[in-house]
C-alpha positions as CSV (number, residue, x, y, z in Angstrom):
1,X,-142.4,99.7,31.9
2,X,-141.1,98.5,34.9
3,X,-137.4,99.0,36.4
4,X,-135.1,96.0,37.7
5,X,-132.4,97.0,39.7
6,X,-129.0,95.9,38.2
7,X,-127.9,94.3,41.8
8,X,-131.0,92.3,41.5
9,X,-129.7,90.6,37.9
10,X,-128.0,87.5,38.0
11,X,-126.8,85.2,34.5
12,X,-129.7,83.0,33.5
13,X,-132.7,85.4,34.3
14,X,-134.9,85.7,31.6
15,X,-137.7,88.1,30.8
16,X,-140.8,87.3,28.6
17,X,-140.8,90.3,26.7
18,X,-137.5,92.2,25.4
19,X,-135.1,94.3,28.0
20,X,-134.2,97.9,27.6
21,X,-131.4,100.1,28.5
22,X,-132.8,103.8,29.0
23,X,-134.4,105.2,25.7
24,X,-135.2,102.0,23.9
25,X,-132.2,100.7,23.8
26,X,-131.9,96.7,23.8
27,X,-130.1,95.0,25.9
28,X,-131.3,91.6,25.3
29,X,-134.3,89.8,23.5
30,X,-137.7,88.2,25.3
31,X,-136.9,85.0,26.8
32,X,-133.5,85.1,26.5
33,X,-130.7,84.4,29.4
34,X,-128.4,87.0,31.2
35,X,-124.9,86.6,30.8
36,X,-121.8,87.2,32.9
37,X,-121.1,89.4,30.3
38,X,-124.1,91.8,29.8
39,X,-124.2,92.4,33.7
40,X,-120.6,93.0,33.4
41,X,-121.4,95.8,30.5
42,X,-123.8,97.2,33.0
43,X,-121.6,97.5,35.6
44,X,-119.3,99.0,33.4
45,X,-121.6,101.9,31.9
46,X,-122.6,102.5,35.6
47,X,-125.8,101.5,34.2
48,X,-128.1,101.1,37.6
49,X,-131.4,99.9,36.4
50,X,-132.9,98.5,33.1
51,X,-137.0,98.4,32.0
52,X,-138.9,95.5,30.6
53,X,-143.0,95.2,30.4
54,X,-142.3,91.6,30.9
55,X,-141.7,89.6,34.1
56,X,-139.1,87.3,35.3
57,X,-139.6,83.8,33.5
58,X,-138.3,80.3,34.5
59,X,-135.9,79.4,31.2
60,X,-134.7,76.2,29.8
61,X,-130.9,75.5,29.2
62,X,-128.7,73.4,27.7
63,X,-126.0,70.9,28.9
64,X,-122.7,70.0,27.1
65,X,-124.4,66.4,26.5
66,X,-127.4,68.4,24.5
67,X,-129.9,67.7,26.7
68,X,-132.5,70.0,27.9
69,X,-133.5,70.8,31.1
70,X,-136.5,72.6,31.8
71,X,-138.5,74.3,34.5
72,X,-138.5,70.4,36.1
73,X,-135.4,70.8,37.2
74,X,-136.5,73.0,39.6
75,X,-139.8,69.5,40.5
76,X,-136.3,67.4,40.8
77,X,-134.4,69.6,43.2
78,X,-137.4,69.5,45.2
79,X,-137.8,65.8,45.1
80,X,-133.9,65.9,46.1
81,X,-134.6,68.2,48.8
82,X,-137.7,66.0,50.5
83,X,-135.1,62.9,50.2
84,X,-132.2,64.6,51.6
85,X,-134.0,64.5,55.7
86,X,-134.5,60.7,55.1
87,X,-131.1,59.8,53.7
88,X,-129.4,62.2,57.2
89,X,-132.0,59.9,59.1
90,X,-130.9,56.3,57.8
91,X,-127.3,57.5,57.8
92,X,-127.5,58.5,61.3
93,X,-129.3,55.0,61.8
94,X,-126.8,53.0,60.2
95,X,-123.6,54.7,62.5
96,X,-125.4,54.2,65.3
97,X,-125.2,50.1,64.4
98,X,-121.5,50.2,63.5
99,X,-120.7,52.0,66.9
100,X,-122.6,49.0,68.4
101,X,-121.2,46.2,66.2
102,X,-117.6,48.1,66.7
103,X,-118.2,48.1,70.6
104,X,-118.9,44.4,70.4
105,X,-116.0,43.6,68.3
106,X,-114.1,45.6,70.9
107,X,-115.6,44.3,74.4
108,X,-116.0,40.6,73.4
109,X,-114.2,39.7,70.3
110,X,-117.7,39.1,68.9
111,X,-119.0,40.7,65.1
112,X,-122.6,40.4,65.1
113,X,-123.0,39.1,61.2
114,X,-126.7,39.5,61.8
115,X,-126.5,43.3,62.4
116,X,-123.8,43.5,60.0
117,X,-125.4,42.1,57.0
118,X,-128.4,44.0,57.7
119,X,-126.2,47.3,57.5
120,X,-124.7,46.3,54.5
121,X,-127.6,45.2,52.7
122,X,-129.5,48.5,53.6
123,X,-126.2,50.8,52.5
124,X,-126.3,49.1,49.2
125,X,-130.2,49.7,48.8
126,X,-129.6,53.3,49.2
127,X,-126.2,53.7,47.3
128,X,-127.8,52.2,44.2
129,X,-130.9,54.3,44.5
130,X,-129.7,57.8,45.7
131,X,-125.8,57.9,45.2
132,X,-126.0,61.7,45.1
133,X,-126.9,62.5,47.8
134,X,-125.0,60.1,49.9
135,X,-121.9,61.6,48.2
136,X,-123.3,65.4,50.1
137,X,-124.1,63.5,52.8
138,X,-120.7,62.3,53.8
139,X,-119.4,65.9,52.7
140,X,-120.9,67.1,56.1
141,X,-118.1,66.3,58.1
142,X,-117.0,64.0,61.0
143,X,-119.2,62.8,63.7
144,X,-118.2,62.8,67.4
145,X,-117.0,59.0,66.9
146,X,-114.6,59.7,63.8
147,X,-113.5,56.2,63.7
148,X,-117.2,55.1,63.0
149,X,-118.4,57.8,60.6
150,X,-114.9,57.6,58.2
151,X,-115.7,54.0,58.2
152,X,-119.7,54.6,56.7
153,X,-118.0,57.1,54.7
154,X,-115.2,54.6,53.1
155,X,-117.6,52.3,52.6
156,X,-120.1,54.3,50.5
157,X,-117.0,55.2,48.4
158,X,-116.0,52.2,47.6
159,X,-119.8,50.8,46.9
160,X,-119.8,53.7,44.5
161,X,-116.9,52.5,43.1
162,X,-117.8,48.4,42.8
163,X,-121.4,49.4,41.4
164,X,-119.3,51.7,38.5
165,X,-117.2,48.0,38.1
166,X,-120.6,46.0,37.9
167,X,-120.1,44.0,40.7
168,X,-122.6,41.4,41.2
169,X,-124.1,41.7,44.4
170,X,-122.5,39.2,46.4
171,X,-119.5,40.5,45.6
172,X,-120.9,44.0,46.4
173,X,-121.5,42.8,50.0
174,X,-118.2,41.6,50.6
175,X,-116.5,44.3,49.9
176,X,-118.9,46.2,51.8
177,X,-117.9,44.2,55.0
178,X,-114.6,44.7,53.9
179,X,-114.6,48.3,53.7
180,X,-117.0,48.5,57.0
181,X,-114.0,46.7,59.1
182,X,-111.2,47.9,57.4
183,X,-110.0,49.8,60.3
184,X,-110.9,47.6,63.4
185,X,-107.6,47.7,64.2
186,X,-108.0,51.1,65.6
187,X,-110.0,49.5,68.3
188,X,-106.9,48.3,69.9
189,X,-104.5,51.3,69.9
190,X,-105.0,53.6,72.6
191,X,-107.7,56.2,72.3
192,X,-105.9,59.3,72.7
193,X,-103.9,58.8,69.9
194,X,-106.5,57.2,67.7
195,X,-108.9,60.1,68.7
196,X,-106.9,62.6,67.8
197,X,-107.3,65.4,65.2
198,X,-104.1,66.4,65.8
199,X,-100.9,65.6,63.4
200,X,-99.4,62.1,64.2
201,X,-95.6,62.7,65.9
202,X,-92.8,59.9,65.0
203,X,-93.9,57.8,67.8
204,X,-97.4,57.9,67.6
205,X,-97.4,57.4,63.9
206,X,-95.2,54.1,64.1
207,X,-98.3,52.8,66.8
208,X,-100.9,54.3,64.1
209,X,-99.1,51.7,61.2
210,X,-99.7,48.6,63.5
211,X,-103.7,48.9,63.2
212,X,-103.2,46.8,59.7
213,X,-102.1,43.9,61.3
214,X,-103.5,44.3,64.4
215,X,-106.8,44.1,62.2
216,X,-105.6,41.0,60.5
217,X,-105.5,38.9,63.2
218,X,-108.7,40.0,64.7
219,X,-110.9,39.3,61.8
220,X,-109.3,36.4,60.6
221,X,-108.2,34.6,63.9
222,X,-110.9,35.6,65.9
223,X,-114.1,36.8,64.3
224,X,-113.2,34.0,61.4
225,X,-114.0,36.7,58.4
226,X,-113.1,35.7,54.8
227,X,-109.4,35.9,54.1
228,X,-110.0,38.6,51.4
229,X,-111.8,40.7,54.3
230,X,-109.1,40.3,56.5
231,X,-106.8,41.3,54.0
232,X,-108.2,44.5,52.9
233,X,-107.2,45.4,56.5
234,X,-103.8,44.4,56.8
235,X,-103.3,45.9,53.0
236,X,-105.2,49.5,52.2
237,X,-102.2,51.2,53.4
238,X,-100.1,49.5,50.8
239,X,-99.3,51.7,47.6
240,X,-99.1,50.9,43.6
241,X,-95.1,51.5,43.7
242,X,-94.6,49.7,46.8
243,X,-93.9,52.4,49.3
244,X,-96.8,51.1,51.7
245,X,-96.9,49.5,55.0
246,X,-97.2,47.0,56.5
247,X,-95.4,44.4,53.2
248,X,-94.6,47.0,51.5
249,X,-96.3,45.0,48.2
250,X,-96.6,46.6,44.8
251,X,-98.8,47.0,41.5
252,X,-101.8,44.0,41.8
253,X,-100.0,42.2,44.3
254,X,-102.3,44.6,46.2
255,X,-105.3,42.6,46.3
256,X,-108.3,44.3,44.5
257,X,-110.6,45.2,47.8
258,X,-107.6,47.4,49.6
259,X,-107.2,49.3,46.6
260,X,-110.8,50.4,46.4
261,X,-111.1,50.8,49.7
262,X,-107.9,52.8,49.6
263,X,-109.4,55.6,47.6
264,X,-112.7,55.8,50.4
265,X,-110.3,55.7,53.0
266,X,-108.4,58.6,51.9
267,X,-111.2,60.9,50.6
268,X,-113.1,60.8,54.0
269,X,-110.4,61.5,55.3
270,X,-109.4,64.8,53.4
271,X,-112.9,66.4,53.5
272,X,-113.2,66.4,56.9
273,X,-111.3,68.8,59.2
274,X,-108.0,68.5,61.0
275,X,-106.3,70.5,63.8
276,X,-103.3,71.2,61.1
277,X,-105.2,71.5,58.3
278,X,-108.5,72.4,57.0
279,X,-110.9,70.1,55.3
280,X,-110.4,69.9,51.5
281,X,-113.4,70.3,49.0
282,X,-114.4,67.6,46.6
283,X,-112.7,69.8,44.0
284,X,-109.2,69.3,45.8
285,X,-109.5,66.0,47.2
286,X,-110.0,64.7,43.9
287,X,-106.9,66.5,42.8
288,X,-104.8,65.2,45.9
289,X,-105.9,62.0,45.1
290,X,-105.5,62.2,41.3
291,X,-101.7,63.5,42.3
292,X,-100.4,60.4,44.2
293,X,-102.3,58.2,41.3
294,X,-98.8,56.6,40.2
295,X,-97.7,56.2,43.9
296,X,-100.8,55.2,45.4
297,X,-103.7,53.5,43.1
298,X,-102.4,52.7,39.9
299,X,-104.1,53.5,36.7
300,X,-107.2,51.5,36.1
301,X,-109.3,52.2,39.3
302,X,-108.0,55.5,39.3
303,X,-109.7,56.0,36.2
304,X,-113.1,54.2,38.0
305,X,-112.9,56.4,40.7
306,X,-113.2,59.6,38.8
307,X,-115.8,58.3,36.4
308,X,-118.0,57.5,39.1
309,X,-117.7,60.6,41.0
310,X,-119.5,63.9,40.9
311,X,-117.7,66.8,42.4
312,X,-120.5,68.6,43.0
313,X,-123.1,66.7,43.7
314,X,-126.6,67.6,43.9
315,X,-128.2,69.0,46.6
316,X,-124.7,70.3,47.4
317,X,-125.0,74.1,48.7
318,X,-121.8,76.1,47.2
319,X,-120.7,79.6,47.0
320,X,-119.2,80.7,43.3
321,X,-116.5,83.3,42.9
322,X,-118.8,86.1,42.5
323,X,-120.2,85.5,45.9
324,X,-123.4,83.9,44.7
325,X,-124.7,81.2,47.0
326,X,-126.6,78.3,45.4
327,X,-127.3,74.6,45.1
328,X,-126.5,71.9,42.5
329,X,-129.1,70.9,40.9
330,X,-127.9,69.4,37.6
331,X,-124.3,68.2,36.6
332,X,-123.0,68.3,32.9
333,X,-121.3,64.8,33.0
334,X,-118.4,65.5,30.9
335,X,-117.5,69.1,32.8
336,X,-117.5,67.6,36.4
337,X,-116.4,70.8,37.6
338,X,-119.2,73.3,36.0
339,X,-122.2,72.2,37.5
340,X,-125.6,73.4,37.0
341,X,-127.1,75.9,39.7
342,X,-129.7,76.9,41.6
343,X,-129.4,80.5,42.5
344,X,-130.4,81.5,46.3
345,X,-128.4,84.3,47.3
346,X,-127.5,86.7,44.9
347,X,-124.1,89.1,45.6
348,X,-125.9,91.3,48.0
349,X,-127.2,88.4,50.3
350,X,-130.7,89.2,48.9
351,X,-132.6,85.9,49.3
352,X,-133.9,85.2,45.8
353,X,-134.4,81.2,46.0
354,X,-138.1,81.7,44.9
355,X,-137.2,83.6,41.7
356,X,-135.6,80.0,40.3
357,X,-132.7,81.4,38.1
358,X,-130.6,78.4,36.8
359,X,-126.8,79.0,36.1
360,X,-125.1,77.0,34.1
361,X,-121.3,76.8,34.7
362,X,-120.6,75.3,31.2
363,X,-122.6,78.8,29.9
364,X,-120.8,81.2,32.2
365,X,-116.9,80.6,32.1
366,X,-116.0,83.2,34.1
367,X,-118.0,81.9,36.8
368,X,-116.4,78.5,39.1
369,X,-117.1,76.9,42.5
370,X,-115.5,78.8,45.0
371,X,-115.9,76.2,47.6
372,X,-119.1,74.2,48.9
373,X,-121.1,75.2,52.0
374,X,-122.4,72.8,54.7
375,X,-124.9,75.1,56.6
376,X,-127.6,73.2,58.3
377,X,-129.6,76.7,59.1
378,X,-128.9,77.1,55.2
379,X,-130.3,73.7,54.3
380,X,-133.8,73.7,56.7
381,X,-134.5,77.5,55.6
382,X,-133.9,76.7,51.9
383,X,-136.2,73.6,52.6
384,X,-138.9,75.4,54.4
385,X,-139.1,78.0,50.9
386,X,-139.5,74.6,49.0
């Protein structure tokens, strides 16, 4: 028979024939997954290998929606994987435009609908079609230009959001556009403060809340944008109970555009980091958002924007609390936050990516998300292994 090392186990492997303790004794059947708890028991007995004639076996698992995913899972993460350099290449493309249409709008009071619409229609086209991994893609942080990446970024949160709503597709594109020039205002204030990573002082803040106006006027007196573009500048700082700036409006007096864009605007803003504070992941920003949900959005988007989300999604590298590094490559729908996952690192570091053990969080409750991981050495090594 041959001996496993107990470090080398990890829940979901499977065998194909049975598993033995020493002497014959069982520990589990052929074909069947490790759990948490029998590596746990292991542990425990300062049990330090374990004998099978089999070999390590690719299993299937279940979800929480009974569905069953099989060995293809592992086909579809590498499909994701292959898609995940041209999504980083089209999203690269499509900030370098708004920096150019922004530097227009900045030098010559002039918004290039041409380039605009061509953005737009592009970022819709790839929303609809690959939504997950545009939701990791904007998890990797702030650009250089901040201003111009948070913008893409609120903009593919709210098209998440108006596709969940069934928008038709004109409709789609103008709150696109909306959410694209949201903050244009920006342009105007002076770059050191606007720049800044740094927490806003009293006096810097009070220039900060003039950018919604200041926006206003440009698009709508001088770029001659729709009214309800013009006014998701001027209002997605207002809040549901009235406490926002600049009219201080309340409830759906808040036109419907600013409140979508309200929840982009503030979840690019939280994952990304800050002198004072570090990034949150999507786990927390959900909940910082879900907090100020009576304050901020009001009920019935809120309830949009966390339907339409996944926490996790795939293609996202994260590390779980047993220090296992891995990738999402399923999600169980109703249990946003227990994923399923690919296992690439296993407690010890050991690389074991080409082994293809699946975890399911749903499975193994005493296993959670510890945080996710954007490593670009991770991501092109676990691609060349692909």
């Amino acid at each position: 028979m041959k001996k496993y090392s107990v470090d080398s186990l990890a829940p979901g492997m499977a065998f194909s024939k049975n598993v033995y303790i020493g002497n014959n004794n069982l520990l589990v059947n052929a074909k069947m997954p490790l759990k948490v708890k029998d590596i746990e028991n292991l542990h425990k007995w300062n049990i330090t290998e374990v004998e099978s004639e089999g070999e390590l076996i690719e299993t299937k698992i279940n979800t929480a929606s009974g569905k069953k995913i099989f060995p293809d899972v592992i086909k579809l993460y590498k499909n994701i994987m292959e898609n995940k350099k041209k999504v980083e290449d089209t999203y690269s493309d499509l900030l370098n435009k708004i920096r150019m249409i922004f530097s227009k709008i900045k030098s010559s009071n002039y918004l290039d609908d041409s380039k605009l619409s061509e953005v737009i229609d592009v970022l819709i086209h790839e929303v609809e079609k690959r939504k997950p991994l545009y939701l990791t893609q904007i998890l990797r942080g702030a650009h250089n230009d901040y201003l111009y990446s948070h913008s893409l970024n609120t903009t593919i949160v709210s098209l998440i959001m108006g596709i969940e709503l069934q928008f038709p597709q004109e409709k789609l594109s103008e709150l696109a556009k909306a959410a694209l020039l949201h903050n244009v205002g920006m342009l105007f204030l002076p770059i050191l403060i606007t720049t800044s990573s740094s927490k806003f002082s009293k006096k810097e803040f009070l220039i900060i809340k003039k950018h919604p106006l200041l926006g206003y006027k440009v698009l709508y007196n001088d770029l001659k944008t729709s009214i309800k573009v013009a006014d998701a500048s001027l209002s997605h700082h207002e809040n549901f109970d009235g406490t926002g700036y600049p009219r201080g409006l309340q409830g759906y007096d808040i036109d419907e555009y600013p409140r979508i864009i309200a929840f982009g605007d503030m979840y690019s803003s939280l994952i990304v980091d800050k002198e004072y504070r570090n990034k949150f992941n999507p786990y927390f920003a959900l909940r910082e958002i879900m907090a100020l949900n009576n304050i901020k959005f009001g009920p019935n988007l809120m309830r949009v924007f966390v339907s339409s989300f996944s926490l996790y999604p795939i293609g996202t590298f994260v590390r779980l609390n047993n220090n296992v590094i891995g990738v999402v490559v399923d999600c169980n729908d109703e249990y946003k936050l227990r994923p399923i996952v690919k296992m690439l690192f296993n407690q010890n570091s050991d690389n074991v990516g080409t082994n293809n053990v699946i975890i399911n969080l749903l499975d193994e409750k005493k296993l959670f998300i510890k945080e996710v991981i954007v490593d670009e050495e991770l991501e092109k090594k676990v691609q060349n292994e692909i």
